[in-house]
N, C-alpha and C positions, 0 to 999 in steps of 0.2 A: 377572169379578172381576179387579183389575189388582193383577197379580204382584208380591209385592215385592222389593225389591231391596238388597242391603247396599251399607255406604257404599265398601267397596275394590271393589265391582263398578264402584258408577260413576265411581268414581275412574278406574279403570282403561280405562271407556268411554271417559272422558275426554279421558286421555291418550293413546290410540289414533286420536285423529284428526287429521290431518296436513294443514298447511297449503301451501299450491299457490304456491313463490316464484319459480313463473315471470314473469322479467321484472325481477324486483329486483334488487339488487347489494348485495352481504355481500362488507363490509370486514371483513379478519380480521388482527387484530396475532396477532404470536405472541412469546413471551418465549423464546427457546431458550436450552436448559440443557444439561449432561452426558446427564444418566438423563430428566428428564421437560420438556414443554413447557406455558407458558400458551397458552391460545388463546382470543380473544376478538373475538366476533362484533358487529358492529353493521350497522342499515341506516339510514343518512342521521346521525340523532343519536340513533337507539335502544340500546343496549347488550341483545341479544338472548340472547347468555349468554356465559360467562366462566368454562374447565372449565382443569383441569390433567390432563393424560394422557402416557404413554410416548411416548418422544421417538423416535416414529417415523413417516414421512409417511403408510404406507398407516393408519395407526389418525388421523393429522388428515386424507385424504381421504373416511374413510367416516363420519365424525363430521359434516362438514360438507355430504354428499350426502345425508347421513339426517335430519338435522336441518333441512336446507333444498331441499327438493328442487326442481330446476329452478331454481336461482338461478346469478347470476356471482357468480364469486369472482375478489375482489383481495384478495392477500392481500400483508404488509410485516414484516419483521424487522430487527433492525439485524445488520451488519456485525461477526462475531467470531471465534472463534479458529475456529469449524466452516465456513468458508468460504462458497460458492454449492452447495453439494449438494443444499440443502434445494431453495432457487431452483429448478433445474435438475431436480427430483424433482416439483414441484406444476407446472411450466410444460409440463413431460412428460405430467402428467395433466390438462390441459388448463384450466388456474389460473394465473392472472394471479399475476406475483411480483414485485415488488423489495425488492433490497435497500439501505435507508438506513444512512448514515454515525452514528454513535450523536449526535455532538456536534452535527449539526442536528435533534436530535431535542429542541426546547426544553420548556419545562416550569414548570409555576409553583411558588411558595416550599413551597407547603402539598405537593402532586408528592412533591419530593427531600427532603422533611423524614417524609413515611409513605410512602417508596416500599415498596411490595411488587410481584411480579411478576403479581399482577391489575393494581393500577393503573398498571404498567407496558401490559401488552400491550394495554387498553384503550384506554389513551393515543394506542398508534400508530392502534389501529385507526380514532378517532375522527379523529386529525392525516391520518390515510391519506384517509379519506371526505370529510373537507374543505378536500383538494387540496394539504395544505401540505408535503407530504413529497414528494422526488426525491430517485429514485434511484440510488445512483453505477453506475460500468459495472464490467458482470460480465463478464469477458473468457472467449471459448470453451474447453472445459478444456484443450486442447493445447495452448496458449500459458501458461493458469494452470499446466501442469506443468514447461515449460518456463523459466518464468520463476522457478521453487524452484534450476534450474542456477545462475543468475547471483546471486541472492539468497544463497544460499550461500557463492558466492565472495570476499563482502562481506563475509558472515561470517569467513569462513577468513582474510582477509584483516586485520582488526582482530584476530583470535585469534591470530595470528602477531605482528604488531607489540608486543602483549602479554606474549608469549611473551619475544622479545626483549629488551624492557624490565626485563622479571622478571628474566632473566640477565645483562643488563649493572648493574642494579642490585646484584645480587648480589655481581658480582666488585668494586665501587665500596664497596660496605661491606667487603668483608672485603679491602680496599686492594689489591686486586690490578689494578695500573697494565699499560691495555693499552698496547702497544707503538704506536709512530707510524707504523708505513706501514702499518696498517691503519687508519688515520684517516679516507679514504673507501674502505674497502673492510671496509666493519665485520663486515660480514657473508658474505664472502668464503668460500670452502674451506678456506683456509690461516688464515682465523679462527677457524675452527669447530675447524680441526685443533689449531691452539694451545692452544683451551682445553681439548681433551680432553688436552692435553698438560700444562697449568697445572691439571689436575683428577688427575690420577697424584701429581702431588706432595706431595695433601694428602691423607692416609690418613681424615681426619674428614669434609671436606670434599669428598672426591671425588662419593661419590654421589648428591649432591644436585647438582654442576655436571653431572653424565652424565645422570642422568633429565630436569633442563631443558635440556640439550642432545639429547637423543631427542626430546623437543616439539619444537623448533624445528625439526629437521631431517626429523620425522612428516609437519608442516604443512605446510611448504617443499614435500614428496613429492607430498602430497596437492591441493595447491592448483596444481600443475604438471600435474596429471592433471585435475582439474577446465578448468582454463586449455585442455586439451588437447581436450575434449568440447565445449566451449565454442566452440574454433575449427572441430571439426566442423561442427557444427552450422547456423554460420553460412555455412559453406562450401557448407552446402547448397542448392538452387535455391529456394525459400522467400525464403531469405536475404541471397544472393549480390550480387544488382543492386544490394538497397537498404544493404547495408555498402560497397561501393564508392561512393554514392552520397558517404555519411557522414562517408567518411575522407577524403574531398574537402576537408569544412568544416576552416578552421584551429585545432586543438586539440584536434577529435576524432579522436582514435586506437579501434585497434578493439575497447579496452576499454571506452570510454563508448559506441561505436557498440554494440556489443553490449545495453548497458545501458539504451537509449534505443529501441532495438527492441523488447525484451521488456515493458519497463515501460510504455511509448505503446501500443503494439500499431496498429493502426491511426488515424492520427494525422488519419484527416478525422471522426472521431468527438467530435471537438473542433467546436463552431459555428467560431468565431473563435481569433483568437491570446489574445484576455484569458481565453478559457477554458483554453485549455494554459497557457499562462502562473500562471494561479490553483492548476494540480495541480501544476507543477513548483514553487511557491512564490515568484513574480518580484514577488508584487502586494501593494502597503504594507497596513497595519492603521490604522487611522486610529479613534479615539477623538471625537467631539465631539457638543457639547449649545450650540443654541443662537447664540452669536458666536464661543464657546468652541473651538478646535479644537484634537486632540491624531496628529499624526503618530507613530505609533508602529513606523516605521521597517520594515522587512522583514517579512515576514506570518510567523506562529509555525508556521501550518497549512500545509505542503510535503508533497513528496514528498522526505525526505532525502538519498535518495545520489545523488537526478537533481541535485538542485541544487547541491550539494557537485561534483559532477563536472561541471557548466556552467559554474559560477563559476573553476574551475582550469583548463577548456579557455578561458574569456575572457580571463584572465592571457594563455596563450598565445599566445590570436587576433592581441592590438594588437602582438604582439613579431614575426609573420607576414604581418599582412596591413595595410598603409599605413593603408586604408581607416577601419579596424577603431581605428590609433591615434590618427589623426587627430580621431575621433569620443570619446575618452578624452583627449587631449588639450586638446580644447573642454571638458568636462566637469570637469575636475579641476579648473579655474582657477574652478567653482564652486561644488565641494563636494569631501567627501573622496574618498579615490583609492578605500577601500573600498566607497565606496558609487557610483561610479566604476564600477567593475567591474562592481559590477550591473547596471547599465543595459545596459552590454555584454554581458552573457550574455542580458541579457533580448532584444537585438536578433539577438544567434546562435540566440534559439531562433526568431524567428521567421523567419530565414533556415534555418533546417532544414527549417522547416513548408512553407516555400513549394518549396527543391528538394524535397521530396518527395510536396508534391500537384501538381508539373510535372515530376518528373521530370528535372530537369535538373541541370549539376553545375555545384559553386560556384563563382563569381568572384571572384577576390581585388582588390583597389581599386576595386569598386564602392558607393561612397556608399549609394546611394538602397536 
């Protein structure tokens, strides 16, 4: 007589039997969050499932070893404030990772108009599987922590100028006329001592000239001590060869040398020049449909304070090196001088790129 059976038995039979994905490849987007992650699974154009769980890797590697067993995993996230840990957490447990830039992460109308974070993580997973996603470079963490030093200094360095602004503005409203031989030395000793002197005299007004004169003088402290770790650093044998290399070039001093180490990291990581070029921001945006074309002049998508501090070491360059004005020179008489400049920063970076996959140190009036 054959046994019978309820319908949560066989359910349960069911569900208990596990399929063998040895051989296959499970693409897995992930949506990361603060507290919880989307994770969404596909093989080829299947969407295999699509869970939201605690945003932790060992609960998304045994979600995906249990649910797929003997599969590869590639797995893609974008790029946010949580950094490469995740990356560096699943490649450790032996998962394919990268990590994409959000804004190549393109998308259709119907996408951005019901985004939720399924049809988000799904998206990548599917963009992943069918090749169209690259990933940017995840630098080794010793350099990622290294490079929060100089990142900082940027900081501190706009938070002071600020600072300053705020206090000279101050003393311009409430018409207190700075004297003239601090006209370039504005920010002097015997500046700072002045005003704490022009801050005594006004019983209302003093307090507030002394606590934004303690900012200034906080930041000044601290950004001299930062400055000071900074030049350790680079002092050290790591470092040493390739900033002498750097401070060679005309304009780089060994503030953008510094800046240019930490941020490139290894600079043959780049195929060509058009690819450094494209992260430091050297390469035009151009608009066009058809006969139609629209130059839309410097690319919006850089790396800010590399190219901001190229563009001010090329100023320098033409005023140092013959070579450098002679080449600014021919270009001004056909276009503007600003845009001028660029060109010449773009040709100082590709003279950086090359003493530094040779090794060798720069030439000044060399043309070519």
């Amino acid at each position: 007589m054959k046994q019978q059976t309820s319908c949560a038995t066989e359910t349960h039979n069911k569900s208990s039997k596990t399929i063998d994905y040895t051989g296959k490849t499970i693409h897995v987007g992930i949506d990361v969050h603060l507290k919880d992650w989307q994770i969404a699974s596909v093989n080829e154009t299947v969407v295999l499932g699509n869970h939201r769980m605690e945003g932790k890797v060992e609960n998304v590697v045994t979600h995906l070893q249990k649910k797929f067993p003997g599969a590869t995993f590639k797995c893609v996230y974008e790029s946010s404030a949580w950094g490469f840990k995740l990356q560096r957490q699943l490649v450790a447990r032996g998962m394919e990772c990268i990590v994409v830039h959000a804004a190549d992460v393109s998308g259709s109308d119907k996408e951005r108009k019901r985004k939720t974070d399924k049809v988000d993580a799904v998206k990548l997973a599917r963009y992943h599987a069918a090749g169209l996603l690259q990933g940017i470079y995840v630098p080794d963490e010793e350099l990622q922590k290294q490079r929060n030093l100089v990142r900082f200094r940027c900081k501190l360095t706009r938070d002071l100028t600020r600072s300053r602004n705020r206090l000279k503005s101050l003393l311009k409203y409430q018409g207190i006329e700075t004297p003239k031989q601090f006209g370039k030395a504005r920010w002097s000793r015997n500046f700072l001592t002045w005003v704490e002197q022009e801050a005594q005299k006004d019983i209302v007004l003093k307090d507030t000239l002394l606590f934004m004169l303690a900012e200034v003088k906080f930041l000044r402290q601290l950004l001299l001590e930062v400055e000071r770790k900074l030049r350790t650093l680079m002092n050290s044998e790591k470092y040493n060869d390739s900033i002498k290399l750097l401070m060679g070039v005309p304009g780089i001093g060994r503030t953008i040398a510094i800046l240019w180490l930490l941020e490139i990291g290894d600079v043959r990581r780049f195929e060509n020049i058009d690819r450094l070029n494209a992260y430091v921001g050297f390469c035009p945006d151009t608009n066009s449909s058809g006969e139609i074309q629209h130059d839309r002049g410097i690319s919006s998508r850089r790396h800010n304070q590399l190219r901001v501090s190229l563009i001010q070491a090329a100023w320098q360059a033409i005023r140092t090196d013959p070579a450098m004005l002679e080449t600014y020179q021919q270009l001004i008489k056909r276009m503007k001088g600003t845009q001028a400049i660029v060109r010449i920063a773009r040709k100082l970076v590709r003279r950086i790129r090359a003493i530094q996959l040779n090794a060798i140190p720069y030439q000044k009036g060399v043309v070519g």
